[in-house]
N, C-alpha and C positions, 0 to 999 in steps of 0.2 A: 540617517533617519528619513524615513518617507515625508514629500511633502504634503501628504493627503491628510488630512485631518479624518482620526479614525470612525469619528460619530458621522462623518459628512453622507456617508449611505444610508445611515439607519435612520438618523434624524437632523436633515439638511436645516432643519430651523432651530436647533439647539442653540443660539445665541452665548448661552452665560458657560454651555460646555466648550465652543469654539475657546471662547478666551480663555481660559481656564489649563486648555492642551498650550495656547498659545504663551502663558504664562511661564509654566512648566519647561515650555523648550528654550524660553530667551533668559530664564533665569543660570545665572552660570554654577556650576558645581565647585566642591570645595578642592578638585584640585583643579580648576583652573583658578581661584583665587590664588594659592599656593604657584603656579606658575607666573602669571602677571606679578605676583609680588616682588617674586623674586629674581623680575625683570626691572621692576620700579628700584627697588633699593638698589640694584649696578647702577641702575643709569642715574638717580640720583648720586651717588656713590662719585662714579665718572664727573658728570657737570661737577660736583661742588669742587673736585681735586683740578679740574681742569681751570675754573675761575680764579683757584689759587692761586695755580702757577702763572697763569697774566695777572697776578694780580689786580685783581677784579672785585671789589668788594659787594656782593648778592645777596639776596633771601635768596635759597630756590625751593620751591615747593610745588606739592604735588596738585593740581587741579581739574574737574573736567568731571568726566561723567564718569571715571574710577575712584575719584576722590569721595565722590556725591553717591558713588554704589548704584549709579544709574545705566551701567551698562549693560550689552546686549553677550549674553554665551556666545561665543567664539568671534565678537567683533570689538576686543578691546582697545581699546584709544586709550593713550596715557598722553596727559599733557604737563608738563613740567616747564613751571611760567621760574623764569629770573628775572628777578625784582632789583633793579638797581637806583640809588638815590635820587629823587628827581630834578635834582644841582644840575643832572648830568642831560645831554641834549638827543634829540632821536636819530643823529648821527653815530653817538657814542654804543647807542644799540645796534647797527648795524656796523662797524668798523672795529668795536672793542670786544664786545660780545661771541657774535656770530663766528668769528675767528677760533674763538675760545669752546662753543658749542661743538664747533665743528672738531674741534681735536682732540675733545672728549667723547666722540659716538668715533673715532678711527677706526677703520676694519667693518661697519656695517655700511650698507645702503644707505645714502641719504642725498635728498633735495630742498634745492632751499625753495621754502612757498612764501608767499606775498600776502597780508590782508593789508594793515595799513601801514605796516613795514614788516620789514622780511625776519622769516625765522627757518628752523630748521624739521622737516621731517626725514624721519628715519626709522627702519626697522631691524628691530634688537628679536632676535628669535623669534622669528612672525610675529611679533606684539608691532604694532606703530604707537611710535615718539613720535609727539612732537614737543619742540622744545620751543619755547616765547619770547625773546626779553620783554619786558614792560617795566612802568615803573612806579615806585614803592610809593603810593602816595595818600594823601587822606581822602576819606569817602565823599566825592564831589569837586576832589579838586584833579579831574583825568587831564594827565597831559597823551594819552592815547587810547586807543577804543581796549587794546587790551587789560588797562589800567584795573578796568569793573571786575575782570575774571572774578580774582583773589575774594570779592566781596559777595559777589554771586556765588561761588562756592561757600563761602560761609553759610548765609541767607540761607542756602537750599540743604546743608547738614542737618541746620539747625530745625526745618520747617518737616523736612518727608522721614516720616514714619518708614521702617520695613513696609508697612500694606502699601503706601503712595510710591515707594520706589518699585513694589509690581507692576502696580497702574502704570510707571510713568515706563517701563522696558514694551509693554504691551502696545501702548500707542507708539514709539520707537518703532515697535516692528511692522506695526500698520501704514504708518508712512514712510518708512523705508520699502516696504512690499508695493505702494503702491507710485512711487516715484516719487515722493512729495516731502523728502527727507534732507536736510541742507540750507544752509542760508548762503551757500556761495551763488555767486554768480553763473555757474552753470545748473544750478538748481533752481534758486530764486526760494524757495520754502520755509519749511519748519527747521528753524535749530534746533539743537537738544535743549537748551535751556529754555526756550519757547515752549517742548515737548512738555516738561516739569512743570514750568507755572500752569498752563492748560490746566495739567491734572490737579495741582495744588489749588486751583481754583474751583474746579468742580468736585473736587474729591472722590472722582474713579474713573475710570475709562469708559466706562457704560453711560453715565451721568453727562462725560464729557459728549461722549459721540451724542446721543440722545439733544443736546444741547447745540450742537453744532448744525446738525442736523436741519435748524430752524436760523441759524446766525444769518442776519442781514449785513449788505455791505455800511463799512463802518461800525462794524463790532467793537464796542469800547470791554475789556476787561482789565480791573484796575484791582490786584488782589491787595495791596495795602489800602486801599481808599484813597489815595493821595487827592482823586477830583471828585468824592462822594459828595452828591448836592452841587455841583459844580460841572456838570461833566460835559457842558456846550464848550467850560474853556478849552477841556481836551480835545473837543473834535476841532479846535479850531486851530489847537496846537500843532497836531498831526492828522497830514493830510492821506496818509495810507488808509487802503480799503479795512486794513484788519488792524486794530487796535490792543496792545495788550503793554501798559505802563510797568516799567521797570522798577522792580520796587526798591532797587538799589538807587535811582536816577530819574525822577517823576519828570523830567523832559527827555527823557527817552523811553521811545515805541520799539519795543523787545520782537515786534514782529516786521519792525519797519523793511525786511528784504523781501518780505513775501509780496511775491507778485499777483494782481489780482485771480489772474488764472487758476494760480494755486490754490488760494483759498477756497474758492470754488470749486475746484477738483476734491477739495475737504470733506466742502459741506456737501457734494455730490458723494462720493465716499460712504460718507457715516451714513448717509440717507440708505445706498444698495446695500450697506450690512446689514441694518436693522432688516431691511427689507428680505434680504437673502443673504444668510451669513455662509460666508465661503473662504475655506484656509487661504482660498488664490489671493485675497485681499493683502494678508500680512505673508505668503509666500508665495508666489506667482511661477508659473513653470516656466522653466530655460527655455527660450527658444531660439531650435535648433534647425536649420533651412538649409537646404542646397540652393544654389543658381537658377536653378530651375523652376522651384516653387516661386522666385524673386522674379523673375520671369512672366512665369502665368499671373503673378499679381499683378504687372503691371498691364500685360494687353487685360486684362478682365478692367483695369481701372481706366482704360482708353487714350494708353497714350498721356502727352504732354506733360510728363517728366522734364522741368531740367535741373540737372547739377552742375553746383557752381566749385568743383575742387580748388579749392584756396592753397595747396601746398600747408608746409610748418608753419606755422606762426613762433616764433621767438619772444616769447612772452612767458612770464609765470599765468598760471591755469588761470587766475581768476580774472588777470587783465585779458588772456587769451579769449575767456568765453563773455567778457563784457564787451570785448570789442567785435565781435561775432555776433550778437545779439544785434549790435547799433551798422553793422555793417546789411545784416538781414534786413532790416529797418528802410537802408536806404536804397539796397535794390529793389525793394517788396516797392516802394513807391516809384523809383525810376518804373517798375514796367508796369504798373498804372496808368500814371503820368502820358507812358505812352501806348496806352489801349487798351495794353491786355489785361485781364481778367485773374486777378491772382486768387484761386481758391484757397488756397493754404500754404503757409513756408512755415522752415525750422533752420535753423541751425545745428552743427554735430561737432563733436571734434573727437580724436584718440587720444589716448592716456599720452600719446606722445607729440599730443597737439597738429596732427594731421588734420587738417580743417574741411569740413564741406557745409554747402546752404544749400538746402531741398526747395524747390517749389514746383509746386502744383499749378499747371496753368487750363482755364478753362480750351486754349490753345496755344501752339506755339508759335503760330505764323496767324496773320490775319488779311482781310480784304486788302486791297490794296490804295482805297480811300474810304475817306469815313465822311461822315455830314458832320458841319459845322457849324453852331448856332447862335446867332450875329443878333445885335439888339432891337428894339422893336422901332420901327420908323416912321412912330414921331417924335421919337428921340434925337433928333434933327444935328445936336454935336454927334453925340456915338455912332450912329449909322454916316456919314462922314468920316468920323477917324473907321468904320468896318471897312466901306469903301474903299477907301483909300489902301489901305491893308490886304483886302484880297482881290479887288477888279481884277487887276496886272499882273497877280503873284505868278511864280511859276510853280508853284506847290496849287491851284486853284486847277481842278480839275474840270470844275460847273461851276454856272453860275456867279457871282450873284444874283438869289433868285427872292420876291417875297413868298411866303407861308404864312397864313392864319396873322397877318400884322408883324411879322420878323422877318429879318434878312438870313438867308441859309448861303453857304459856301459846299461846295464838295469838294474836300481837299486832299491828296494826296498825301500817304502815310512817309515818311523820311525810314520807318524801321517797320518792316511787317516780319520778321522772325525774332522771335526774344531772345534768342541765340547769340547774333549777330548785334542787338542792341545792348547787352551783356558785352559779351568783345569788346566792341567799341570803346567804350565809355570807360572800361576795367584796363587799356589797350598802356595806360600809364601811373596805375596802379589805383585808381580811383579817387587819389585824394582830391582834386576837380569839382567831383560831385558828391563828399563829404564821406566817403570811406575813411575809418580810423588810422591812426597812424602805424600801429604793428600790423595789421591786417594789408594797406597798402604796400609796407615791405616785401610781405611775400607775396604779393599779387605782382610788384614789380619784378621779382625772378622768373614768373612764368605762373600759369594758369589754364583749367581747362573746363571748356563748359559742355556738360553731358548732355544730351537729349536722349530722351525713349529706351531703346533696345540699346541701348551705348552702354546702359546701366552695369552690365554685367562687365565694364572696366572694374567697377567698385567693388571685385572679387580680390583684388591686388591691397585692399587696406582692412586691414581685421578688424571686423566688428561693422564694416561698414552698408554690408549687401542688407545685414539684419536693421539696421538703423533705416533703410530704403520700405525694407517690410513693415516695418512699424508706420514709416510717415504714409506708404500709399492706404495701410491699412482705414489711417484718420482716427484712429480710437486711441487713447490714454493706457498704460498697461493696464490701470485699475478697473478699466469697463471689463476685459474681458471676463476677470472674474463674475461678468453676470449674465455672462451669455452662460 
């Protein structure tokens, strides 16, 4: 099916007809129900027969956004949580369990993923498993984050209508389309069950965006009331920019991974639809690039590129892209620190954890001293210890000189290429200077830092040269849709 939305020629400002095609395409047909079902009952089928035979006593049950009838045509997710006694310890889910999951999905694809302990994904005739342990406990007493699933799916049976489970695939596919889809760590975003209550709160998609539209930071939305007449205690609870209380867990913030950014790309978002509604938003077109367009974008954007190729990371995804993020963090400041001018950084990695850090630098190399701005003298201790610090230095290229009642130095730079202050510093894996610990692993196997027209090394890792186009671009996927 075309991604163009068919009214988008005739009447670019049709709003209530964009969602409406939009509806239409995320809503899944009766046989793909018929296909996922009769994917869910093996693999149910499979886990229960498998738990038997370790002898393994479980609930297992279906939950997630199949369960809830929240998903999206042709992107079904099945999750299948086993619920074991909570006698038992979060060792016994990974050592008893995982064993067992694993020997009930034999013969498909499967990896094991990490949130706060490990489970299993895998795919059963293009459908994705995932399979959970957690465990069976009363509402409030969680001995682990996945503990809430099982009640949250209840909660949201019980609450969305047929009409609210439209709404709630529609905003799904708006923030899937616009990147802002996710509460892992390499997302930071909207989860699906974040996606739900939104709607459940506003009761449509139009209501919602409409709403969002105008959210200030510290958005409190509390769809039970839990802090109605009360709601300074909440802000005081939770310190996240966007606020949306758990109605399963009144001390827990259901939106607590979204990063402030995110939300902001949100409420930026809802803002360009109302304003220009465009399919590009909830579908955005593939972008397809040679070398060479990656190329011309960089000399048009003037140079000073560098890439920090990190190698594998050995890491499940989520520790990989948290430790990537804090790893960005702390080169973004090292080349502050030391002069340069960092316009913009990112982070990136492959599906197979192939790692890189983009930055954008106002230069890559700088003068070769800078002025240095010493206290004012009749500050009679401080200009003393300046003294004393740079009369003699051999880093003291001028001076000491006064200015307008302050003492100036002109000192000599230790690092004018960021290239080579990169190197350095990375030269033992960075942990030194506060590089994470999977991330200095593979820094200490080897490392290579890009500059400029180097770029088109990054033709050798899939998906990466596009990932190059996107960060020189500086725009969000979601803007394009409004050019």
């Amino acid at each position: 099916m075309s991604g163009r939305h068919p009214r988008s020629e005739r009447d670019p400002l049709d709003l209530q007809g964009l969602v409406e095609y939009v509806a239409e395409r995320v809503t899944p047909h009766p046989d793909e129900y018929r296909r996922v079902n009769a994917v869910i009952d093996e693999v149910l089928w499979r886990v229960r027969g498998a738990l038997e035979a370790h002898r393994i006593e479980a609930t297992v049950t279906l939950e997630g956004s199949v369960a809830k009838d929240t998903w999206l045509s042709g992107e079904a997710d099945v999750d299948v949580f086993v619920q074991v006694s909570p006698l038992k310890d979060k060792g016994f889910l990974e050592a008893a369990c995982l064993p067992a999951i694993r020997d009930s999905l034999k013969g498909y694809t499967m990896v094991e993923r990490y949130a706060e302990h490990p489970y299993i994904e895998a795919y059963v005739k293009d459908v994705r498993i995932n399979v959970v342990p957690c465990f069976r406990v009363e509402r409030g007493e969680w001995l682990s984050a996945a503990d809430r699933t099982p009640y949250h799916t209840g909660y949201m049976k019980e609450k969305l209508t047929p009409a609210l489970r439209r709404e709630v695939r529609i905003l799904k596919r708006l923030m899937k389309g616009s990147g802002l889809y996710g509460a892992e760590a390499k997302v930071r975003g909207f989860s699906g069950l974040l996606c739900e209550l939104l709607t459940l709160n506003y009761g449509s998609f139009l209501d919602l965006v409409k709403a969002a539209s105008r959210w200030r930071r510290r958005e409190l939305i509390d769809v039970e009331g839990y802090y109605q007449g009360r709601e300074s205690d909440a802000l005081k609870i939770f310190p996240e920019p966007l606020i949306v209380v758990d109605p399963i867990d009144p001390y827990r913030n259901t939106a607590a991974a979204v990063h402030e950014d995110t939300m902001w790309g949100f409420i930026s978002v809802s803002r360009l639809l109302l304003e220009r509604p465009n399919i590009r938003f909830f579908y955005p077109e593939a972008l397809s690039l040679e070398e060479a367009s990656i190329m011309d974008s960089l000399g048009k954007a003037g140079g000073n590129l560098l890439v920090l190729d990190v190698g594998v990371v050995d890491a499940v995804v989520d520790v990989v892209w948290s430790q990537l993020y804090k790893a960005e963090k702390v080169l973004r400041r090292l080349l502050i620190d030391a002069g340069f001018k960092v316009i913009r950084s990112t982070a990136w990695s492959s599906p197979d954890n192939r790692c890189l850090i983009f930055f954008k630098l106002e230069s890559v190399e700088l003068p070769p001293t800078y002025r240095h701005m010493g206290p004012p003298v009749e500050m009679m201790g401080d200009s003393d210890k300046f003294l004393g610090r740079h009369l003699k230095a051999v880093d003291t290229a001028a001076g000491p000189w006064i200015e307008d009642g302050r003492w100036i130095a002109e000192k000599l730079r230790r690092y004018r290429r960021a290239d080579r202050l990169i190197a350095e510093k990375l030269a033992d894996g960075g942990g030194s200077i506060g590089i994470p610990s999977k991330v200095c692993e593979s820094l200490k196997k080897g490392f290579r830092v890009i500059l400029n027209d180097e770029a088109s090394a990054l033709a050798e890792i899939p998906g990466a040269l596009e990932e190059a186009y996107r960060f020189l671009s500086g725009r969000p996927i979601w803007l394009d849709a409004a050019l």
